[in-house]
C-alpha positions as CSV (number, residue, x, y, z in Angstrom):
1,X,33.5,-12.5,-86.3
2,X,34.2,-16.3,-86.7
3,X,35.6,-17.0,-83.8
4,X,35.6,-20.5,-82.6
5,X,38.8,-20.7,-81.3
6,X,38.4,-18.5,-78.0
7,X,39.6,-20.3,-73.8
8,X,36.9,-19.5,-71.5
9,X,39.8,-17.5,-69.6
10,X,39.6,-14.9,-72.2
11,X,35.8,-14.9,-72.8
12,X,35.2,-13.3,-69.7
13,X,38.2,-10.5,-70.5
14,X,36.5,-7.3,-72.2
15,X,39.0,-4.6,-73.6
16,X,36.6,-1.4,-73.9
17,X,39.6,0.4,-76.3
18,X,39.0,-2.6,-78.6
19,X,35.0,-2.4,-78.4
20,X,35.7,1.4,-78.7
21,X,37.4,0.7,-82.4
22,X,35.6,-2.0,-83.7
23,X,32.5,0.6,-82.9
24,X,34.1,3.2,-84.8
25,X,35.1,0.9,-87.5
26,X,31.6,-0.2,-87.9
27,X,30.8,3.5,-87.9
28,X,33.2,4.0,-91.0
29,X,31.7,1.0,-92.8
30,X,28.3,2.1,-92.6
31,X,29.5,6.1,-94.0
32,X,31.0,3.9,-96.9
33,X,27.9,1.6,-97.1
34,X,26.0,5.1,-97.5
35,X,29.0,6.7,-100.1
36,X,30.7,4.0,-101.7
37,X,33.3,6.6,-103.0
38,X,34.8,7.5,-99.5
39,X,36.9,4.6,-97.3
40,X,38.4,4.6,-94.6
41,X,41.5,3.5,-93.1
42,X,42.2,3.4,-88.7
43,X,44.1,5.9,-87.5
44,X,46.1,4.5,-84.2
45,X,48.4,6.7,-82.2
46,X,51.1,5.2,-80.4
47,X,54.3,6.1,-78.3
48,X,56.2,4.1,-81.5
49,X,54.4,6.5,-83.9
50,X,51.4,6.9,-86.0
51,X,50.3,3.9,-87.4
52,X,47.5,3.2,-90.3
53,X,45.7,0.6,-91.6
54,X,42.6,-1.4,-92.8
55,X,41.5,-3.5,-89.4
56,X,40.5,-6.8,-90.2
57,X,38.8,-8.8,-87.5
58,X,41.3,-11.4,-86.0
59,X,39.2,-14.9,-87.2
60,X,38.5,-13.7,-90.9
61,X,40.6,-16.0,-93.0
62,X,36.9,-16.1,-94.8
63,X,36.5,-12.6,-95.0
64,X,37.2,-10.0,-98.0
65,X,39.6,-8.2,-95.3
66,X,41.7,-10.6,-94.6
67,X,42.5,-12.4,-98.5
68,X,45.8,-13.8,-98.4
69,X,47.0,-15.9,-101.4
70,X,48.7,-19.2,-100.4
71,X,52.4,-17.6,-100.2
72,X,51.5,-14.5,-97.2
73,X,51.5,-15.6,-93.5
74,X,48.6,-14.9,-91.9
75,X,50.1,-12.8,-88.4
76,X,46.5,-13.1,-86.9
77,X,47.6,-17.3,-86.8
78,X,50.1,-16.1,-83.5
79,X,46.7,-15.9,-81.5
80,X,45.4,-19.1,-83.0
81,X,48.2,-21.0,-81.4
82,X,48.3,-18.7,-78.1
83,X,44.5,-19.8,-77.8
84,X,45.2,-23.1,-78.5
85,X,48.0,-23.3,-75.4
86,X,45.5,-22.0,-73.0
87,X,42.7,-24.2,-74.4
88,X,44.9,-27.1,-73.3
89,X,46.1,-25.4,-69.9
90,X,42.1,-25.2,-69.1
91,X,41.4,-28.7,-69.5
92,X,44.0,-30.1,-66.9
93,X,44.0,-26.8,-64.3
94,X,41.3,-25.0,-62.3
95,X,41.2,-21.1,-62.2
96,X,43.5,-19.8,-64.5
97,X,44.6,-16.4,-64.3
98,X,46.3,-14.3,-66.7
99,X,48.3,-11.5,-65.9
100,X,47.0,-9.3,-68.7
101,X,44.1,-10.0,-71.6
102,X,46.8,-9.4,-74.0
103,X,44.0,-8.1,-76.9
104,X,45.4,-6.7,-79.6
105,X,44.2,-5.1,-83.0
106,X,44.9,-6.5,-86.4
107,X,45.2,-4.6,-89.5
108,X,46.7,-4.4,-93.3
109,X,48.1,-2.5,-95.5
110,X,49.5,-0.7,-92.9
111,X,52.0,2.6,-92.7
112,X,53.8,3.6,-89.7
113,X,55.5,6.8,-89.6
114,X,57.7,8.2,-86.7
115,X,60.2,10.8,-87.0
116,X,59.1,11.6,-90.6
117,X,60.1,7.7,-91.3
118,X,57.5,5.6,-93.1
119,X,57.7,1.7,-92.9
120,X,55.0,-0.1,-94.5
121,X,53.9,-3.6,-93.2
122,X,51.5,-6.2,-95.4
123,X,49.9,-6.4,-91.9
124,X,50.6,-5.6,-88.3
125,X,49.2,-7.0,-84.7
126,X,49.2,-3.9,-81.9
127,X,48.5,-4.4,-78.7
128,X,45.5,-2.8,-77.3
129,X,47.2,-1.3,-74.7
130,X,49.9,0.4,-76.7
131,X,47.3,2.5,-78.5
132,X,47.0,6.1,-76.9
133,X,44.4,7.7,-79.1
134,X,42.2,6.6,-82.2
135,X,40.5,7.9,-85.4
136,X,39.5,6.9,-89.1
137,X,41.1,8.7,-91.6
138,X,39.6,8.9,-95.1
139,X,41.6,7.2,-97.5
């Protein structure tokens, strides 16, 4: 992860459903690693539906994951500028305190389906917290 864009506020902030994916998406890689002819996409249930994806680490503009030709908007830039805000907030006030982490999960190519609906989405940030289960899902 490139992350060099991170307040000290949030550096202290752990969400253990995010460590639990990015551990099962490392888990995928590696089964790919060892078959190149399976992949893998996240599986993430919500109360909105089933969504899935490829997860892209959030700071990976430099990354295959994350390619984006000069015409897409990059939706992992909204936490950019949120860091940013409380980057500034930190240098002129002590203690800050935020009411929630707010982590979420970034991924493309995604499909949502509820209700026998499918919407697909060129990429899609979910809040950590809205996820209620998790899986891969061969591809």
């Amino acid at each position: 992860m490139h992350d060099t864009l991170t307040p000290n506020v949030l550096k202290v902030e752990f969400s253990r459903k995010v460590i639990q994916i990015r551990a099962l998406v490392a888990l995928g890689n590696n089964q790919t690693k060892n078959n190149p002819g399976k992949k893998y996409q996240l599986l993430l249930v919500t109360a909105g539906g089933n969504i899935t994806g490829k997860y892209c680490e959030l700071f990976c503009s430099d990354e295959t994951c994350c390619e984006f030709n000069n015409t897409e908007f990059d939706i992992s830039k909204v936490d950019e500028l949120a860091n940013k805000v409380l980057i500034d907030a930190e240098a002129e006030l002590v203690n800050i305190k935020l009411v929630d982490n707010a982590e979420f999960i970034k991924l493309t190519d995604v499909t949502i389906e509820r209700n026998n609906q499918i919407t697909e989405v060129p990429q899609l940030n979910i809040y950590a917290d809205q996820i209620i289960a998790f899986s891969l899902i061969e591809s």
